[in-house]
TORSEFI-442079 format. One line per 2 residues: their letters; for each residue z, y, x of N, C-alpha, C. Coordinates in Angstrom, 3 decimals. Example, Ala and Ser with C-alpha at 12.3 -4.5 7.8 and 13.67 -1.06 7.14 Angstrom:
<nodes>
as) 7.800,-5.690,13.190,7.800,-4.500,12.300,7.800,-3.300,13.200 | 7.080,-2.250,12.850,7.140,-1.060,13.670,7.870,0.030,12.900
</nodes>
This chain:
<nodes>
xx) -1.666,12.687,14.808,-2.192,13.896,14.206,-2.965,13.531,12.956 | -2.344,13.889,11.781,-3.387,13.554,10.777,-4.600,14.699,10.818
xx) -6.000,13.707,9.547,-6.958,14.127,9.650,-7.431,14.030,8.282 | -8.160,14.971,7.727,-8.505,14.931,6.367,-8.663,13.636,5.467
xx) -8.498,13.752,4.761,-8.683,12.364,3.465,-10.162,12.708,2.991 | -10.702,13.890,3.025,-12.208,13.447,2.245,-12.350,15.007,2.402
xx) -11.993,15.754,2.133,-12.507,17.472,2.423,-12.191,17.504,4.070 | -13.213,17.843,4.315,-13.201,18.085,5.955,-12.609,19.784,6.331
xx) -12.304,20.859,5.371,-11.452,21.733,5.424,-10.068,21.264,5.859 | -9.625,20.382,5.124,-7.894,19.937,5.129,-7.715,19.614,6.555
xx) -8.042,20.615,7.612,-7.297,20.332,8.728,-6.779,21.689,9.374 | -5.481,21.224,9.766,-4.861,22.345,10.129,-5.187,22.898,11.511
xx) -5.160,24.474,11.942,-5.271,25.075,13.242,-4.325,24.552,14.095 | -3.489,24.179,13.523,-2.668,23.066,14.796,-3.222,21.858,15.349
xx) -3.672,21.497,14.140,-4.414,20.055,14.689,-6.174,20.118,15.549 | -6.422,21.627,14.947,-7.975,21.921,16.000,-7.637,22.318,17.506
xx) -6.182,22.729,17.490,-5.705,23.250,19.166,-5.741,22.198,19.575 | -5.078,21.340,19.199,-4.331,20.210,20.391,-6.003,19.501,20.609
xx) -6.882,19.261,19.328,-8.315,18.444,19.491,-9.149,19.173,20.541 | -8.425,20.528,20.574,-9.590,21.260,21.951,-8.770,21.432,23.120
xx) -7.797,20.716,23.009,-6.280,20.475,24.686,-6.588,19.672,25.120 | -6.376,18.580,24.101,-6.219,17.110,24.468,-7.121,16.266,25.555
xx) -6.841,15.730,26.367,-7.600,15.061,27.178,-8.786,13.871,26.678 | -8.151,13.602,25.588,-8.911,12.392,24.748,-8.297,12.494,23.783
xx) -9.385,11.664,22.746,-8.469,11.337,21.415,-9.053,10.118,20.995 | -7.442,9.433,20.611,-7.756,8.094,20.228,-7.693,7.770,18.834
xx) -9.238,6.732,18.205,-9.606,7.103,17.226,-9.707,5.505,17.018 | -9.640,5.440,15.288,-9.842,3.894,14.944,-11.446,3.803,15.249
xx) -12.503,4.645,14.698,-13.681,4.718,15.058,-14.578,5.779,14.840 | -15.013,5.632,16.396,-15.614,7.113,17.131,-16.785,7.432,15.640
xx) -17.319,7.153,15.084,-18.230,7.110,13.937,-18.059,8.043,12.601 | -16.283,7.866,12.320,-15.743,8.726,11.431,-15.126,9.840,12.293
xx) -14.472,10.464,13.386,-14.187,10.954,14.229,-14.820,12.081,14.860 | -15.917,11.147,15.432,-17.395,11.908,15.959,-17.430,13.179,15.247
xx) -17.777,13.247,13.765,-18.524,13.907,13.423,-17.332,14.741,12.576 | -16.142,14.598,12.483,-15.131,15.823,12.753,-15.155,16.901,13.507
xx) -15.084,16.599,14.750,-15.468,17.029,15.879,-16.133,18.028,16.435 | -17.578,17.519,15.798,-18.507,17.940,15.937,-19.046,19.630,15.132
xx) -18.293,19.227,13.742,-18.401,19.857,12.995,-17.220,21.484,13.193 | -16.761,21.210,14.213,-15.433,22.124,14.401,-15.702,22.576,16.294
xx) -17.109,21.876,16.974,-17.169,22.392,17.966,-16.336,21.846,19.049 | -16.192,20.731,19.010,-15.431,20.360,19.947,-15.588,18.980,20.573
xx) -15.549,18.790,21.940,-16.167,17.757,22.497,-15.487,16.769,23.336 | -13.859,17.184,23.360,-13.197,15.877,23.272,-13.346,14.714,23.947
xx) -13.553,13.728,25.085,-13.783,12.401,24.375,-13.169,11.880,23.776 | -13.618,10.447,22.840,-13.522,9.371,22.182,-12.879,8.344,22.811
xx) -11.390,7.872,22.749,-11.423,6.714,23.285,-10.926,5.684,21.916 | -11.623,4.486,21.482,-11.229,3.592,20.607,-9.973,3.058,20.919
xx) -9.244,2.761,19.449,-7.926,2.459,19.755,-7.721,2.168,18.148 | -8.195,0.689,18.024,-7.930,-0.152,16.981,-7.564,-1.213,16.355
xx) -7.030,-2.173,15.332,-5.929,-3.172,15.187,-6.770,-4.310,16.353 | -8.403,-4.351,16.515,-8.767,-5.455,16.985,-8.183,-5.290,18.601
xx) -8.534,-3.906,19.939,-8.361,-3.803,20.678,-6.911,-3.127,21.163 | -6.406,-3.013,19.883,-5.116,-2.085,20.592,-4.173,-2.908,21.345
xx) -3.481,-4.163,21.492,-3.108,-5.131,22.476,-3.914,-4.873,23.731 | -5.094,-4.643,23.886,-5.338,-4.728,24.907,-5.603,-3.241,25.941
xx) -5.916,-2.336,24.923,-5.917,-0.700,25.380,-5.021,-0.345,25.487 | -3.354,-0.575,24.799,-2.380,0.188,24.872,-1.772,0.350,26.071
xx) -1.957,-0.613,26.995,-1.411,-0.380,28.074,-2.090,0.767,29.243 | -3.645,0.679,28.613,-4.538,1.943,29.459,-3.623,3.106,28.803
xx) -4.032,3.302,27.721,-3.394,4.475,27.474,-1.895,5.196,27.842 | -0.645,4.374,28.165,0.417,4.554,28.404,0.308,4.723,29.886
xx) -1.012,4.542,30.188,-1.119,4.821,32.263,-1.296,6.100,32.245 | -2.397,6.700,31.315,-2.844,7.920,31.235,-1.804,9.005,31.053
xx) -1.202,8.759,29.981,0.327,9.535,29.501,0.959,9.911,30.845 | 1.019,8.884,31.168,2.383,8.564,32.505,1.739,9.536,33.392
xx) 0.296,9.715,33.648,-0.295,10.234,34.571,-0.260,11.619,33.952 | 0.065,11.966,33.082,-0.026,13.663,32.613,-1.194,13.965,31.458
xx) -1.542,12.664,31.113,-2.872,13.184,30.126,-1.971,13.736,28.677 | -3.399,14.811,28.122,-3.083,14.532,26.323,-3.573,13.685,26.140
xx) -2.932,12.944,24.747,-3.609,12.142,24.089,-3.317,12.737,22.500 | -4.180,12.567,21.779,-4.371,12.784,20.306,-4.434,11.493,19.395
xx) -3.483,10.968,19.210,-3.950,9.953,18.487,-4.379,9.965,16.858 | -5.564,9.314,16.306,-5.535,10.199,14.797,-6.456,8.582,14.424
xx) -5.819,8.316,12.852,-6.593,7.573,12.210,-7.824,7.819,11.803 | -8.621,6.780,10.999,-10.222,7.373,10.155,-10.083,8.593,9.662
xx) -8.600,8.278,8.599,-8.429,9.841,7.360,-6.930,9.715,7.192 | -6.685,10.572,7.323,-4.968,10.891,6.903,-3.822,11.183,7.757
xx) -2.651,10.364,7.793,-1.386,10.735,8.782,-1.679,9.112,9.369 | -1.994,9.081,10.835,-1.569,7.701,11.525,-0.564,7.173,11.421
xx) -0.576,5.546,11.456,0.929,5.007,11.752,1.116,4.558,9.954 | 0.364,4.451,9.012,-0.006,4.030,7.736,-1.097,3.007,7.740
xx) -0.933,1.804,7.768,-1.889,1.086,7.791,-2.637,0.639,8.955 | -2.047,0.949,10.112,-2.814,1.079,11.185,-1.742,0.927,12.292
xx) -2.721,-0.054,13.631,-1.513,-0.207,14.928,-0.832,0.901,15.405 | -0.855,2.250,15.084,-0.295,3.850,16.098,0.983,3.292,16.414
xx) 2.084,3.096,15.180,3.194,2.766,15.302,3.305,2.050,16.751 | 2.736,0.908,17.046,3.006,0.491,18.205,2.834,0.774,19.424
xx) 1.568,1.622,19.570,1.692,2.202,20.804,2.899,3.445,20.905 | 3.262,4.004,19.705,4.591,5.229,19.565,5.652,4.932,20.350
xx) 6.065,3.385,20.120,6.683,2.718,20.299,7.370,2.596,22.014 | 5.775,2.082,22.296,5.785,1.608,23.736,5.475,3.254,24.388
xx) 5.702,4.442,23.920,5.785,5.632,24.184,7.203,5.906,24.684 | 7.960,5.652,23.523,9.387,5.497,23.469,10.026,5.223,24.647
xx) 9.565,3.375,24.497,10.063,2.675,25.470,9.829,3.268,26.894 | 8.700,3.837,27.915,8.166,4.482,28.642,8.522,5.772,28.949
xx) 9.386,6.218,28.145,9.801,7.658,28.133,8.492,8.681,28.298 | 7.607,8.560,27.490,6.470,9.604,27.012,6.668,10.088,25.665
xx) 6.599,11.507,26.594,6.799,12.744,24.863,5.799,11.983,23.530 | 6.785,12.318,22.428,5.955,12.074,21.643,6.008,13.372,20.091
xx) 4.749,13.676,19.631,5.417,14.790,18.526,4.073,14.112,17.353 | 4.716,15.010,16.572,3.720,14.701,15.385,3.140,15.841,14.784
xx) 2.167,15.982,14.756,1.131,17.114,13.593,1.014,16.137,12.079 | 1.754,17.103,11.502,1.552,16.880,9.566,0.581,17.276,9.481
xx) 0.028,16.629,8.233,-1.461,17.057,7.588,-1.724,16.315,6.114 | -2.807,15.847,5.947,-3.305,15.604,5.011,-2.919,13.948,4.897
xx) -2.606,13.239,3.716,-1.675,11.914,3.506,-2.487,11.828,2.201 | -2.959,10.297,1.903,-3.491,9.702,1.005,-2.444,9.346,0.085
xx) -0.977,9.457,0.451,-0.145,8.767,-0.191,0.313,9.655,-0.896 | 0.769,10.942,-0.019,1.391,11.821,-0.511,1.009,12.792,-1.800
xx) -0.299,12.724,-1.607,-1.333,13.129,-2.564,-1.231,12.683,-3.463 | -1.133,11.369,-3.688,-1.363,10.755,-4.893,0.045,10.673,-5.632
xx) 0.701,10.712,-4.797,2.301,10.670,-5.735,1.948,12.178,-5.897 | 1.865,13.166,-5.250,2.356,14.438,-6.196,1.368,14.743,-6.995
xx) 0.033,13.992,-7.795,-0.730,14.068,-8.590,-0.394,13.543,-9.891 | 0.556,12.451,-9.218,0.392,11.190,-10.738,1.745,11.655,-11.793
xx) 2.330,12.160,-11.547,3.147,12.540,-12.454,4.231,11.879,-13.105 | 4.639,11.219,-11.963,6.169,10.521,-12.226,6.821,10.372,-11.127
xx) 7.956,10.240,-10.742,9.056,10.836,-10.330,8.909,11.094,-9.078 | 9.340,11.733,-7.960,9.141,11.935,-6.617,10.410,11.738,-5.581
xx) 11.429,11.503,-6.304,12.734,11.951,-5.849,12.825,11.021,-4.883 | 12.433,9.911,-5.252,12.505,8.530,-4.638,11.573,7.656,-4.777
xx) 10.863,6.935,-3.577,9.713,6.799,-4.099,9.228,5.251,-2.800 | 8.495,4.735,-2.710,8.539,3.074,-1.997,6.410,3.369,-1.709
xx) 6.384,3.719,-0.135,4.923,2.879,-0.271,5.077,1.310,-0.086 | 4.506,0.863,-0.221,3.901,-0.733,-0.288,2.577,-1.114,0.370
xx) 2.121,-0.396,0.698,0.897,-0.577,1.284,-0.296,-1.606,0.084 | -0.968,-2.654,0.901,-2.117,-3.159,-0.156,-1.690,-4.241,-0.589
xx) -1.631,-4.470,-1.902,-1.565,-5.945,-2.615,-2.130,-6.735,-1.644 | -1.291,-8.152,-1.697,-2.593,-9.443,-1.345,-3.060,-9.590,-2.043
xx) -4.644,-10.165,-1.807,-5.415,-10.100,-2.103,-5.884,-11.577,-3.545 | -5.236,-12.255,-3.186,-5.280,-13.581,-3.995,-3.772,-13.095,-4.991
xx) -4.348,-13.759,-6.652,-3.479,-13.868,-6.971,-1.778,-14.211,-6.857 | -2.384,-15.388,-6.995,-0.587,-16.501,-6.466,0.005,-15.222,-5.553
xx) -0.356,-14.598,-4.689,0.301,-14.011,-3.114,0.876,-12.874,-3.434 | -0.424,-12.132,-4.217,0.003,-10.858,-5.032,1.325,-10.790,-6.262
xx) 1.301,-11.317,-7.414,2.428,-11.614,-8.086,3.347,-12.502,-7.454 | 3.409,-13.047,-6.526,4.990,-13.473,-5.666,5.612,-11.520,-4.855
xx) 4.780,-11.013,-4.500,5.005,-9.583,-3.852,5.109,-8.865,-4.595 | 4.910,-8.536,-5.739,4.726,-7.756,-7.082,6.487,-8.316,-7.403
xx) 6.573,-9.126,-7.744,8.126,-9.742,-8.267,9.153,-9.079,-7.450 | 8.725,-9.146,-6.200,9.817,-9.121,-4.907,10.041,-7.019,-5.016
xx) 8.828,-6.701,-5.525,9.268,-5.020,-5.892,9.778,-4.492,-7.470 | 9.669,-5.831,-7.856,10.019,-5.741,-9.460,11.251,-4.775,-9.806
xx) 12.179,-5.391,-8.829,13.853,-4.185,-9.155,14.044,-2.734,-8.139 | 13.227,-2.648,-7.471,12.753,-1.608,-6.819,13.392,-0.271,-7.814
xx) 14.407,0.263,-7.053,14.337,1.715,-8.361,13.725,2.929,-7.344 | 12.340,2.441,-7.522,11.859,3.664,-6.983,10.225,3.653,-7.468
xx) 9.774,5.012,-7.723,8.152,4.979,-7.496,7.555,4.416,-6.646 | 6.892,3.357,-7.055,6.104,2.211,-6.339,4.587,3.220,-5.984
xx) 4.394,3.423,-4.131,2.858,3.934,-3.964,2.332,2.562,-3.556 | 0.769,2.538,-4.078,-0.076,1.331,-3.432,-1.356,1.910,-3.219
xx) -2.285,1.210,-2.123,-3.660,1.841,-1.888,-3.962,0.109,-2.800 | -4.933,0.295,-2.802,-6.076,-1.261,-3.699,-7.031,-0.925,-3.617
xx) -8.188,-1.742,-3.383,-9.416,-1.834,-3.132,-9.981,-1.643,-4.189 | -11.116,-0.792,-4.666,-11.759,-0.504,-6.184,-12.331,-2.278,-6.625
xx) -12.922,-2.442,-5.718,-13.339,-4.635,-6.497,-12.481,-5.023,-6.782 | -11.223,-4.550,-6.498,-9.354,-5.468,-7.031,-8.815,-4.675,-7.701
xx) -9.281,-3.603,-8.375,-8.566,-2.677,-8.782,-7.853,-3.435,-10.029 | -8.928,-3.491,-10.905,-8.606,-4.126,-12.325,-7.999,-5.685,-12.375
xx) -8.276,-6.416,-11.979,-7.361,-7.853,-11.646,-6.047,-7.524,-11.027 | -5.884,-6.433,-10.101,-4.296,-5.989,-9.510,-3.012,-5.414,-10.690
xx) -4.148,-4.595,-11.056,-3.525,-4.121,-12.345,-2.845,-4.976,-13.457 | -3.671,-5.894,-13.915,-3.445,-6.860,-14.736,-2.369,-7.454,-14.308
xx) -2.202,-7.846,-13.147,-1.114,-8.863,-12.491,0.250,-7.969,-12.697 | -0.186,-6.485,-12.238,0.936,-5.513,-12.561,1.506,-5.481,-14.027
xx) 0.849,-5.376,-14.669,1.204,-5.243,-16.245,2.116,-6.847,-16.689 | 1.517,-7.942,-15.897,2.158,-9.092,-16.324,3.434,-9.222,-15.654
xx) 3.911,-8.938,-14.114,4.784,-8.845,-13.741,6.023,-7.761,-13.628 | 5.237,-6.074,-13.762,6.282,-5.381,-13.849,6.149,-4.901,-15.169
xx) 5.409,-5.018,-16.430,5.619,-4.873,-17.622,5.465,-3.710,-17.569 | 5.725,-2.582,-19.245,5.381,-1.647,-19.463,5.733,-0.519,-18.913
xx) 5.189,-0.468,-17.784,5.218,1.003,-16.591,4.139,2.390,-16.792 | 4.124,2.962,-16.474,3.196,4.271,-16.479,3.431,4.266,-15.383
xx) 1.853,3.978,-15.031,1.127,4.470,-13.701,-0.096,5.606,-13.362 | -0.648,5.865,-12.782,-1.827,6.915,-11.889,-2.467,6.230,-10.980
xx) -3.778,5.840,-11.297,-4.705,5.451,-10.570,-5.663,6.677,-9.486 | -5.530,7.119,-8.585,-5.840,8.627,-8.231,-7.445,8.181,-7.215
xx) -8.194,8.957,-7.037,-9.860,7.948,-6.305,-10.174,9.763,-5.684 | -10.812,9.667,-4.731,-11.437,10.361,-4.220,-10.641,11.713,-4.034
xx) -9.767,11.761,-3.900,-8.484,12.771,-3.594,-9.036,13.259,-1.840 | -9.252,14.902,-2.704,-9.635,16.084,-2.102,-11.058,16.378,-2.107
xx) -12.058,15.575,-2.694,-13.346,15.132,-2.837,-13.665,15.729,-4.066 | -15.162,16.207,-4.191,-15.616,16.763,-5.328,-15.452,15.676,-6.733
xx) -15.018,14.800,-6.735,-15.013,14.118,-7.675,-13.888,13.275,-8.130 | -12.969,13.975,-7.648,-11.435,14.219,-7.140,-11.057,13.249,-8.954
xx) -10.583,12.578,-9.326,-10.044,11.741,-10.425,-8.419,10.945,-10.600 | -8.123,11.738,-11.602,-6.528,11.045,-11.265,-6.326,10.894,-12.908
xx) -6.519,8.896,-13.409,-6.225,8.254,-14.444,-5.033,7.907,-14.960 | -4.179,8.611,-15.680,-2.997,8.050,-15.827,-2.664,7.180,-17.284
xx) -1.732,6.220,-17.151,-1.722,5.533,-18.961,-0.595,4.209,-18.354 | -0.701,3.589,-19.630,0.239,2.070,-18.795,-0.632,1.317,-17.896
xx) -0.118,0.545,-17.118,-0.199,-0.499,-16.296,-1.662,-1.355,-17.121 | -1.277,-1.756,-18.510,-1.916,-2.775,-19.277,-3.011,-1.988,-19.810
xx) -2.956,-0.706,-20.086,-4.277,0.278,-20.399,-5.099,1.049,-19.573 | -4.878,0.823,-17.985,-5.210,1.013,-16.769,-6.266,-0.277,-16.616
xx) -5.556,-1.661,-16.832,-6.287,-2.581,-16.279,-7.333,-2.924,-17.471 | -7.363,-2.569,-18.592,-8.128,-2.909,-19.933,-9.108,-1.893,-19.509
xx) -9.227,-0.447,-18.908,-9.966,0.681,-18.658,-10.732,0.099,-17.826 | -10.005,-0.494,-16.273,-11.056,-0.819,-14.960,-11.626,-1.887,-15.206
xx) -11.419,-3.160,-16.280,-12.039,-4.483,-16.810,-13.208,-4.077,-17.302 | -13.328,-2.828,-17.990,-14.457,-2.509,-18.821,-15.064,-1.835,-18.123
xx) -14.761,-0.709,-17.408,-15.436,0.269,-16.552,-16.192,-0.457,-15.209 | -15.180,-1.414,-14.843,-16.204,-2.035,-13.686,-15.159,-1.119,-12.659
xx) -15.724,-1.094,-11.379,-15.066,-0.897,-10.151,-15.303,0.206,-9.793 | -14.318,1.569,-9.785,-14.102,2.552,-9.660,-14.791,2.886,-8.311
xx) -15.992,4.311,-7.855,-16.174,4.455,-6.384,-14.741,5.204,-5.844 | -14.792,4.837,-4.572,-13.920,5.535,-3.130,-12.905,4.864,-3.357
xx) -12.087,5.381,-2.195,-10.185,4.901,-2.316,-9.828,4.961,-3.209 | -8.393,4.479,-3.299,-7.828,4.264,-4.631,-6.594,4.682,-3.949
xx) -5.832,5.485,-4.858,-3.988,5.450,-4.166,-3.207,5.285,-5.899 | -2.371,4.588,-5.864,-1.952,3.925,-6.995,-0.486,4.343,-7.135
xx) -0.248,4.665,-7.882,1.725,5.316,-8.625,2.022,4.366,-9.466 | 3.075,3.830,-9.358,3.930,3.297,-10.567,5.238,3.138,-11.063
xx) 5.161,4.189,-11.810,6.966,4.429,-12.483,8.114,3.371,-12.044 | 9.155,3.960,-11.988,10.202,3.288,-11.579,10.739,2.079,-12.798
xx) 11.251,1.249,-12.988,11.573,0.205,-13.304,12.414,0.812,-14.673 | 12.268,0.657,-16.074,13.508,1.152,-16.660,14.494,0.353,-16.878
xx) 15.682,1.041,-17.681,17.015,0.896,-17.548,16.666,-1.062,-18.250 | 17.200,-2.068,-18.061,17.322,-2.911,-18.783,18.599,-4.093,-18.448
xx) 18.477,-4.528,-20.174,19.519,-5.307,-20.404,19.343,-6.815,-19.423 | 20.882,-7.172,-19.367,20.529,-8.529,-19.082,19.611,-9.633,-19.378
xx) 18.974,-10.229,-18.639,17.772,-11.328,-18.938,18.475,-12.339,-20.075 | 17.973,-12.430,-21.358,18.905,-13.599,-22.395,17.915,-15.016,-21.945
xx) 18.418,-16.214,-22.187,18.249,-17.174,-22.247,16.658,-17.408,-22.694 | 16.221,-16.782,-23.882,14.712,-17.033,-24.263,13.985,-16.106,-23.462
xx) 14.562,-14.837,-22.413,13.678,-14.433,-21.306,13.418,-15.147,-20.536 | 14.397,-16.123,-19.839,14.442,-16.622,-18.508,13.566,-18.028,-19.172
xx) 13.356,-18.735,-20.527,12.925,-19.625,-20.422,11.512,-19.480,-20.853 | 11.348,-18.082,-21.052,9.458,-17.794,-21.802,9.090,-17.148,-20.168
xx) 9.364,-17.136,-19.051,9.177,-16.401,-17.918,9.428,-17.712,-17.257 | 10.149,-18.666,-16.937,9.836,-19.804,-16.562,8.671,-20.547,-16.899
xx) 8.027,-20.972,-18.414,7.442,-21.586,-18.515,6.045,-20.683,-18.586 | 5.980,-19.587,-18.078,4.431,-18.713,-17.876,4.370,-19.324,-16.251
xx) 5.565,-18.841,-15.823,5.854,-19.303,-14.251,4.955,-20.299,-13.763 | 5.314,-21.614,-14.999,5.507,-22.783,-13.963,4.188,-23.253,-14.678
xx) 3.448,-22.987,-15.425,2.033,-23.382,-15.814,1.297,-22.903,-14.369 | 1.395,-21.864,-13.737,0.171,-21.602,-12.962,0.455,-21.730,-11.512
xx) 2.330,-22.232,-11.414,2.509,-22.426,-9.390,3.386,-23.478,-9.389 | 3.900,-24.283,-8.289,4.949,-25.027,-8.065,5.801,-24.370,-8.428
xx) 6.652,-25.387,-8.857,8.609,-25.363,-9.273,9.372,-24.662,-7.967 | 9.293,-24.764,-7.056,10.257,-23.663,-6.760,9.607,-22.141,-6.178
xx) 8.253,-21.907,-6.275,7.682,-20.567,-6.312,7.889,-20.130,-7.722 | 7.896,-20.820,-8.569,7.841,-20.367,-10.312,9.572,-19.729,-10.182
xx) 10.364,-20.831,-9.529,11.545,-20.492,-9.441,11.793,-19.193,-8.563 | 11.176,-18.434,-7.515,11.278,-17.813,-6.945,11.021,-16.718,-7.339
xx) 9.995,-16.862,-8.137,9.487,-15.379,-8.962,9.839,-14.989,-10.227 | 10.541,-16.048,-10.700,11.320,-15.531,-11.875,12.855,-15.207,-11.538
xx) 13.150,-15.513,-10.232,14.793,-15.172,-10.093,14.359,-13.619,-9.496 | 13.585,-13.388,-8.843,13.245,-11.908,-8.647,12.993,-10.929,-9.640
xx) 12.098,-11.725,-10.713,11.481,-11.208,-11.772,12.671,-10.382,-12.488 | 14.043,-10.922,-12.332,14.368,-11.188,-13.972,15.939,-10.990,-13.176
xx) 16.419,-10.760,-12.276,17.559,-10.675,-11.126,18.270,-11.247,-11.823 | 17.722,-12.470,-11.502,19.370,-14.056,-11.800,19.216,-14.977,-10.477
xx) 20.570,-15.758,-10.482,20.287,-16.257,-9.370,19.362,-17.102,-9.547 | 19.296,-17.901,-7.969,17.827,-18.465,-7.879,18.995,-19.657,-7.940
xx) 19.973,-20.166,-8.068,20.615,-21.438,-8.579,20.693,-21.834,-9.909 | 20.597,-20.586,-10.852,20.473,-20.439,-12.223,19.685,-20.913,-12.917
xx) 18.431,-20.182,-12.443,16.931,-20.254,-12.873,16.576,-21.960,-12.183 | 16.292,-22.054,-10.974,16.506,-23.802,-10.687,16.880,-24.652,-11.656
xx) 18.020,-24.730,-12.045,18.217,-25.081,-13.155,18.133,-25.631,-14.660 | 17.784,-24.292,-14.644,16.821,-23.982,-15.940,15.556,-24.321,-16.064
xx) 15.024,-24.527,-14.826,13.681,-25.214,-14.531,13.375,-26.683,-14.751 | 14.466,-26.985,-13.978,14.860,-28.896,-14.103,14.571,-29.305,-15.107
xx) 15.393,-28.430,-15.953,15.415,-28.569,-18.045,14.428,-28.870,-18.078 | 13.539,-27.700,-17.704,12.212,-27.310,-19.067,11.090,-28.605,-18.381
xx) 11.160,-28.741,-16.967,10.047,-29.949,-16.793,10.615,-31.514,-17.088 | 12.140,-31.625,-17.552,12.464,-33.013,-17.982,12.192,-32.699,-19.044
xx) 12.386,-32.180,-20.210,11.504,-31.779,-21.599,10.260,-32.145,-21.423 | 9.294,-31.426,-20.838,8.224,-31.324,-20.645,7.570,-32.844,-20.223
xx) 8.570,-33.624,-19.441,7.990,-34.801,-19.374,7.924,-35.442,-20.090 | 9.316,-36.033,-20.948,9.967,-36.362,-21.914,8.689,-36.225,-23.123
xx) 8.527,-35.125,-23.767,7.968,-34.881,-24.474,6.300,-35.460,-24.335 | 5.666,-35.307,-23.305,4.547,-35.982,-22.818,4.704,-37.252,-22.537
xx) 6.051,-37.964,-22.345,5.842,-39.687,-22.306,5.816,-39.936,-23.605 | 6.573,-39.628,-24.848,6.181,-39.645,-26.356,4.974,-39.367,-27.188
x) 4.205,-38.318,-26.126,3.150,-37.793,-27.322,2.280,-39.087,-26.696
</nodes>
């Protein structure tokens, strides 16, 4: 059952029935939850059901089911099963033969794609960058040919370093940085990739969530020879030879026997040239 993103209005009379049916409702934490609840008159219990304990609760809960209970399952904010274990207990619902339905509602994702203003037709969440460089632009590459609107959540302290990595790996995109969606201070930044991350470098670290859009990939020509070898040698200054190789055969969709290759070259040069100087 989703649950508001930040306006505590955005919940539907479907989703206040079943919260005043339900036998329990299982919540990442009773803290954000609670005071939903509370605010709508309703007293529910709380049972926790989160990435640390859900291995070990899911099996309580699938007793309860079996036994005839409701259960409500609902994240902090939004549609469960985004970022969060639900999926797996759904799962072991499945498997168990326990009904399962879903209440639509309010989506951090969904929001932000129909804010940012590029395409919807087709569209890729991704969930959160890693967090370290190197990890992030190897994953960034791997969505590089993606023909679809790229959604991402990012942490406001990573906002501007994510960005940057974006602009270096998927190049000149138009994106929407969207923060506090449904919230009085509701903000949705749109510009390139590279004038996004020049904005959050200077601005410092945006408050609240972040849900992130980024245009689909445009039309382009084959990678020429001085692409694959100015994208190799950015590559291979900052990772090993065959991650450099890995992220430029993604980068740049050539094979990864090609680019290998082409790699061999540029570090026998490279040696070559350094046993002379």
């Amino acid at each position: 059952m989703a649950t508001p993103i930040g306006n505590a209005a955005d919940i539907t009379l479907r989703a206040l029935a079943l919260l005043s049916h339900a036998d329990l409702v299982a919540c990442e934490d009773s803290r954000v939850t609670g005071p939903l609840l509370k605010r709508y008159g309703i007293d529910t219990p709380l049972f926790p059901y989160h990435e640390h304990n859900a291995a070990k609760v899911r099996p309580q809960l699938i007793e309860k089911l079996k036994a005839g209970a409701v259960i409500a399952l609902v994240s902090d904010a939004g549609t469960p099963l985004v970022n969060d274990p639900g999926y797996k207990l759904v799962r072991a619902c499945i498997e168990e033969g326990v009904a399962v339905t879903a209440l639509p509602g309010a989506s951090a994702v969904l929001a932000g794609l129909s804010l940012s203003g590029l395409p919807t037709d087709r569209f890729l969440y991704a969930g959160f960058p890693p967090p370290k460089q190197a990890a992030r632009r190897k994953w960034l590459a791997e969505l590089n040919a993606v023909q679809a609107t790229l959604v991402l959540l990012e942490s406001p302290q990573r906002l501007a370093d994510s960005l940057a990595d974006m602009a270096a790996v998927l190049g000149p995109r138009e994106a929407a940085v969207a923060r506090e969606l449904t919230k009085k201070f509701e903000e949705v930044r749109r510009g390139s990739l590279a004038d996004l991350a020049a904005h959050y470098a200077e601005a410092g670290a945006p408050k609240g969530e972040v849900t992130l859009a980024i245009a689909p990939p445009a039309e382009q020509a084959p990678a020429s020879a001085d692409d694959l070898e100015g994208a190799l040698t950015e590559a291979m200054a900052r990772l090993p030879l065959r991650q450099a190789v890995d992220e430029v055969a993604v980068l740049l969709s050539l094979s990864r026997k090609t680019v290998y290759a082409r790699a061999l070259e540029l570090r026998t040069a490279l040696e070559l040239k350094d046993g002379n100087g």
